[in-house]
N, C-alpha and C positions, 0 to 999 in steps of 0.2 A: 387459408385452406377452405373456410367455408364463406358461400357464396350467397347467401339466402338472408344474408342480414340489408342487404341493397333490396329488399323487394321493395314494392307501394305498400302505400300507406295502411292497406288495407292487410297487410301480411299477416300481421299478429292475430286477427278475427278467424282471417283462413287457417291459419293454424292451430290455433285451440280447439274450432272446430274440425279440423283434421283428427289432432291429436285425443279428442274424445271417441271420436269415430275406430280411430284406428286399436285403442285401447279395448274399445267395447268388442271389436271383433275377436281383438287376442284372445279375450275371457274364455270367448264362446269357440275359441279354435278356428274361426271360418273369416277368417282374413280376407277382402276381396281387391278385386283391382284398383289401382290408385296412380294418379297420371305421375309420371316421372318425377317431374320437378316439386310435386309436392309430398310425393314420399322420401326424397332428398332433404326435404326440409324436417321432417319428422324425426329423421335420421339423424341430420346434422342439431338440431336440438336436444336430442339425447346424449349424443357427445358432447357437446358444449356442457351441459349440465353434467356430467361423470355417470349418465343412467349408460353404461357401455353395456349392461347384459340386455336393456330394450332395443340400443342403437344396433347389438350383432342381430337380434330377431328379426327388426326391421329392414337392414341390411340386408339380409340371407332370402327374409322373400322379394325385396327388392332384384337379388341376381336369378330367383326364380321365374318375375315374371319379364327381367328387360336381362335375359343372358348373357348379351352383346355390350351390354353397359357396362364397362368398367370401373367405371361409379362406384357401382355400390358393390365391386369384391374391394375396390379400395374401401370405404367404409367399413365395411364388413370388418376388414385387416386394421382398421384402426379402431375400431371396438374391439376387437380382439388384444391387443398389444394395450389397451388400457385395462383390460383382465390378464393380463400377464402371459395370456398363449402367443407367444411369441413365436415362436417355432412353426405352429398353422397360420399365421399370420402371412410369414415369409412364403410357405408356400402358396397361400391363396396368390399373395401378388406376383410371384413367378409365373402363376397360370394367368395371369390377368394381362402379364408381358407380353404372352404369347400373341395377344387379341390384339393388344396396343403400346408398342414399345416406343410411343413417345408422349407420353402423359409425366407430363413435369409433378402432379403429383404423387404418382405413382414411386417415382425413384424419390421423391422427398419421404414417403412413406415409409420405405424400404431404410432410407438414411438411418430417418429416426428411431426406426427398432433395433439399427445396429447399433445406434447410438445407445440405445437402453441397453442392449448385452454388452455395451463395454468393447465393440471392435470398431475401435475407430478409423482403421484402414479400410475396410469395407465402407463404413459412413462416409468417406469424406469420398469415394470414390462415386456414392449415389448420391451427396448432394452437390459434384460436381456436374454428375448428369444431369440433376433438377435444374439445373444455376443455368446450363444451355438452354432448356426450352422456358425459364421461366419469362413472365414479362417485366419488364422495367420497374415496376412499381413491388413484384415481387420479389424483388432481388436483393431489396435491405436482409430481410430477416433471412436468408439462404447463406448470404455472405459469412454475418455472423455466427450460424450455425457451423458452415466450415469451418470456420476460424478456431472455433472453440475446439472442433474435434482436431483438428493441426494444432496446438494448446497440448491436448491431452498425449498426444502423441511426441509432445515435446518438441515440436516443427514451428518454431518460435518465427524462422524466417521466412517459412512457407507463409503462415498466418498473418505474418506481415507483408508480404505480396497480394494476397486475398485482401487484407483489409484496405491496402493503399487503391487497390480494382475497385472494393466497396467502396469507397471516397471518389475517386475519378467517376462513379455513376453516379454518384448521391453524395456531393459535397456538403449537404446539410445532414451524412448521415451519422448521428454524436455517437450512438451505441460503438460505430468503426472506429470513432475516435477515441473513445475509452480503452477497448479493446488494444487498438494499435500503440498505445500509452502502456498499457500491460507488458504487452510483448516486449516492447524497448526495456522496459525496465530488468525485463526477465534478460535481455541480450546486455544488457550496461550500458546502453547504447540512448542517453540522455540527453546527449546532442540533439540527435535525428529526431527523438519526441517534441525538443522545443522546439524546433525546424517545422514538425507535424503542424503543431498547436498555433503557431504565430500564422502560418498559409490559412489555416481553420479560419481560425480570427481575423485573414483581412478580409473574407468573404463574409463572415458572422460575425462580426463585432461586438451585438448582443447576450452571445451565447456566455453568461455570467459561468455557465458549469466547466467551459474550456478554458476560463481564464482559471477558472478553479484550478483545475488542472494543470495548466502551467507554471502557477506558481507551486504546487507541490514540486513539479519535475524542477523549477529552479532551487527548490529546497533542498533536493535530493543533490546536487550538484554544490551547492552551500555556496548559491547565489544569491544573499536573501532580500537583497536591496531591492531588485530585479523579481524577488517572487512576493516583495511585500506591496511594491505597484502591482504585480497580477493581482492579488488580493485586493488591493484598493479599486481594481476595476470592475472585479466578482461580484463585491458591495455594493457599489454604486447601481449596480444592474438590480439585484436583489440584495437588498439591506436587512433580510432577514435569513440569510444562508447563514446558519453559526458557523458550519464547518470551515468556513473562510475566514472568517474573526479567530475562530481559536489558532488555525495553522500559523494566520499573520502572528500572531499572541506571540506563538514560539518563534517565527522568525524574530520578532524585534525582541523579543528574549536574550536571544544568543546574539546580535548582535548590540546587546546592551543599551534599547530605549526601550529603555524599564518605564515608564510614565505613557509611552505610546500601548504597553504592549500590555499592561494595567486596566487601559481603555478599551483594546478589543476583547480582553478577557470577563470586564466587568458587561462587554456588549452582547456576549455569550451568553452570560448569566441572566439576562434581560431576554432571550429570547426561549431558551431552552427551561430555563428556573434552574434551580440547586444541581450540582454537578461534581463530585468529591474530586477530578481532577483536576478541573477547571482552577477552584479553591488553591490545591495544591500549585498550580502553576500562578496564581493571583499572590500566596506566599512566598512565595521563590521572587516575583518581581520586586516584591516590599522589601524582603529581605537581601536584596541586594542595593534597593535604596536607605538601608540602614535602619525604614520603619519598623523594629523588630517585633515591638508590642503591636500592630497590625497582621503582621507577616506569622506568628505565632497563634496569634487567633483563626486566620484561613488556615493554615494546617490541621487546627482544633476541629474546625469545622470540618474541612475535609475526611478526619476521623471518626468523625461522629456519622458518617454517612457509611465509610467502607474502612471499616475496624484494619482490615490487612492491606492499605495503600501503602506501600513502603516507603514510596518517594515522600510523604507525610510525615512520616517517623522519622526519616532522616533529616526533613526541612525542621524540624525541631529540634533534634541533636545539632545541625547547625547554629539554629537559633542560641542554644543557649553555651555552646561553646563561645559565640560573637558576644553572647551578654557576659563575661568574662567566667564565664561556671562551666571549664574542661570536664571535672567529673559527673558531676549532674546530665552532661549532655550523653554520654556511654550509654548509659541505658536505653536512649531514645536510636541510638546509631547502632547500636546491637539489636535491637528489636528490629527494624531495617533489614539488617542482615541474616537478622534467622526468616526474614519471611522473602528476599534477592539475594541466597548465600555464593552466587556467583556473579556479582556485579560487583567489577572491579573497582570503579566511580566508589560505589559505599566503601571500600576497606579505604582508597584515596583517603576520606572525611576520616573516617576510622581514625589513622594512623595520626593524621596532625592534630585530634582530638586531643587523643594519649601522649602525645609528644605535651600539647600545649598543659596537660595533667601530671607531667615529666614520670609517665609508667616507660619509660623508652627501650625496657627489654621488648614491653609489649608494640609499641608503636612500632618501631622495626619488624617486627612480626608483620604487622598489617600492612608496613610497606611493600613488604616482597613477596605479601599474597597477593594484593593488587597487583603488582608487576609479575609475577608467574601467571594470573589471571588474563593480563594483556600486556603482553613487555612493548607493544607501543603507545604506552599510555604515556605519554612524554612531561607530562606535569608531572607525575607522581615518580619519573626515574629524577627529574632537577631536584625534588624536593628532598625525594631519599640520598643525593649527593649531598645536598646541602644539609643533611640531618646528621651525615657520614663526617660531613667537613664541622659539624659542632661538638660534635660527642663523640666520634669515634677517628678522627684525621687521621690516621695511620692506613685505617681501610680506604679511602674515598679512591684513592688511583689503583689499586686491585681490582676492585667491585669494577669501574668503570671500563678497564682493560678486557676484566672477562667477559659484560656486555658485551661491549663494542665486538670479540671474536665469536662471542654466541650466537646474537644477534643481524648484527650486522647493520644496524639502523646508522642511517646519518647522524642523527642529532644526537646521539650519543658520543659522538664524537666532538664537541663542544667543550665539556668539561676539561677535557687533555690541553685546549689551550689554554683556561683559567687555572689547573693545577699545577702548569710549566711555569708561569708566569709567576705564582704565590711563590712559586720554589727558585726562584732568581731563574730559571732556566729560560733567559729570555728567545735566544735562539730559535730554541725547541717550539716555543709557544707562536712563535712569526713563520716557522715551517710548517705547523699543522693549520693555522689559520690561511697560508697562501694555498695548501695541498686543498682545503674545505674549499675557500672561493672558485678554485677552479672546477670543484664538481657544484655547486651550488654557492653562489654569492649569495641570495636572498635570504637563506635560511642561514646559512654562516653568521650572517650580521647579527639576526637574535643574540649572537653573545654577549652582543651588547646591553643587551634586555636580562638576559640570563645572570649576568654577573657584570654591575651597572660602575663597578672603580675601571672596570676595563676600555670603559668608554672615554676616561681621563687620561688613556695612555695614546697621549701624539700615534707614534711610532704605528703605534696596533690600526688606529683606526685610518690612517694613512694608505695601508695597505689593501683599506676597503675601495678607496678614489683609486686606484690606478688601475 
């Protein structure tokens, strides 16, 4: 917007002594003539600095003494909308329309005070106007402006046509690429984003922040093999981006390279210092390599940083349920849950805690709160089958029947063929497992995982090969 920063060398002299000169006159009321361009600079320094009630003074005798200049009623209009007279703003620059209806500033002007009242129909329609006469070099930051106000307006595909235009001019432009990575996300549409990201990167190779970014989109997608080479390549660019180190952390988390995922998390720690998540997710790795006295001290620590981490409280209630101490660990999983009393995951722990402390009125309880919490939390409906088949067998094909009609989940439908099968109903059990295969083979075979004598029955798994 403003133009006065490219002067010579000599700028900053000319304008202090401008700006003394012109101050000294304000005092005394008798402001006198001052060549255009360097009362624009007077001006545009006042707004650059937020001095907007000198830049409207300055401004205002600027349209007094160059009328025709539409300059400085735009100026004028832009110290104004930084003192919040919006309203005279808009009109100043309608009359200013009048004089010069193709000043690419002008309707960016206009854009951006609709932008500030929140009408983003009107803004996007004047920084479509800007975006025609602007130049090439001005068209990053107009793009993005659109975008945002098509954003606000909930025009997720709009903004994604503006941003994809923003990219076809300015292929190096990353702000477009961020942006257009939003928008996908907001559409579900995480294909298109890695499709974005991977064209970005044959032309930018370097650019560590897009691979950044692609590996999140491959995380969101629970690609993580694929999002933990994007991170490996983010790294290599800049080996001091945490945010790349901790996301890998959790990809090799969940895909269970606990020793790799150890290492980006302790690489975190190394760059950013002490971190009460980080800790928390450095325990959860130990403790899943069984170092529990490791894994129970990063929790510690983690608490000692942010007293109410929940995921902390509960990586301890874990811990000391795995150190064979089911009641000891209650406390620590309870406290959890009075600070995440609707995360399903914590009543999950909960409930096999209490099972493993044999409270099993209680544990059932916590099973079918987790599962009223999320009935597709699929570990915690096998386990409550399987907690049904120790302690309560009478229930287990009830419970399972009225999911399966409530719900309607496939994988609820699994158990029917190991309850057929325990009950000589062989038939039954070779009917529901050929009915499963036909709408999903892949998942059907888990019950082989699910209920592992079933894997020794010839006949059953037979009917997987053919």
């Amino acid at each position: 917007m403003f133009d006065w920063e490219d002067d010579n060398d000599n700028f900053e002299n000319h304008l202090n002594d401008d700006l003394a000169k012109f101050e000294s006159q304000l005092a005394t009321n008798s402001v006198g003539f001052f060549d255009s361009d360097r009362l624009e600079a007077i001006i545009d320094h006042y707004l650059m600095n937020g001095n907007y009630s000198k830049g409207e003074l300055a401004a205002e005798i600027g349209t007094q003494q160059y009328p025709f200049n539409t300059l400085f009623q735009i100026r004028r209009a832009q110290a104004m909308s930084g003192l919040g007279k919006l309203k005279e703003a808009l009109e100043l620059l309608d009359a200013a329309e009048q004089i010069d209806s193709e000043s690419m500033e002008l309707y960016l002007t206009k854009a951006t005070i609709f932008s500030q009242l929140r009408d983003s129909k009107r803004a996007v329609n004047f920084f479509r106007r800007a975006l025609e006469l602007a130049d090439r070099e001005e068209k990053d930051e107009i793009f993005l402006d659109l975008a945002t106000e098509l954003e606000q307006l909930k025009d997720f595909k709009g903004a994604v046509e503006v941003l994809e235009e923003a990219m076809r001019s300015n292929p190096k432009n990353e702000g477009a690429l961020y942006e257009l990575a939003f928008c996908f996300d907001q559409l579900g549409n995480n294909a298109r984003a890695i499709q974005t990201y991977r064209r970005f990167l044959d032309d930018n190779p370097y650019s560590f922040t897009a691979w950044y970014n692609l590996g999140n989109t491959y995380s969101k997608e629970e690609k993580f093999n694929d999002a933990i080479t994007a991170y490996e390549y983010c790294v290599a660019i800049n080996d001091r981006f945490s945010p790349a180190y901790f996301n890998m952390g959790n990809a090799q988390l969940t895909i269970e390279q606990y020793k790799e995922s150890i290492e980006s998390f302790e690489r975190c720690i190394e760059i950013d210092g002490d971190d009460p998540l980080t800790y928390c997710y450095l325990g959860e790795a130990n403790e899943q390599l069984n170092n529990l006295t490791i894994a129970w001290d990063f929790y510690q620590k983690a608490l000692s940083m942010s007293p109410t981490l929940a995921e902390a409280w509960l990586g301890l209630g874990i811990v000391k349920d795995l150190q064979g101490q089911p009641k000891e660990s209650l406390h620590y999983i309870e406290r959890a849950l009075e600070l995440e009393p609707n995360m399903d995951g914590y009543y999950h722990v909960y409930a096999g805690a209490l099972e493993n402390a044999e409270l099993l009125p209680e544990a059932e309880e916590a099973y079918l709160a987790c599962l009223t919490l999320d009935p597709e939390n699929e570990d915690c409906f096998f386990d409550y089958v399987d907690f049904l088949l120790e302690h309560k067998v009478g229930e287990a094909r009830t419970f399972v029947e009225n999911y399966i009609l409530k719900h309607q989940l496939f994988f609820s439908i699994l158990p029917i063929i190991y309850l057929n099968w325990v009950a000589e109903n062989q038939e039954g059990a070779k009917l529901v497992l050929v009915e499963s295969l036909n709408k999903d083979p892949e998942k059907t075979k888990e019950v082989f995982i699910r209920y592992p004598e079933l894997a020794d029955v010839q006949e059953l798994v037979n009917l997987t090969r053919s």
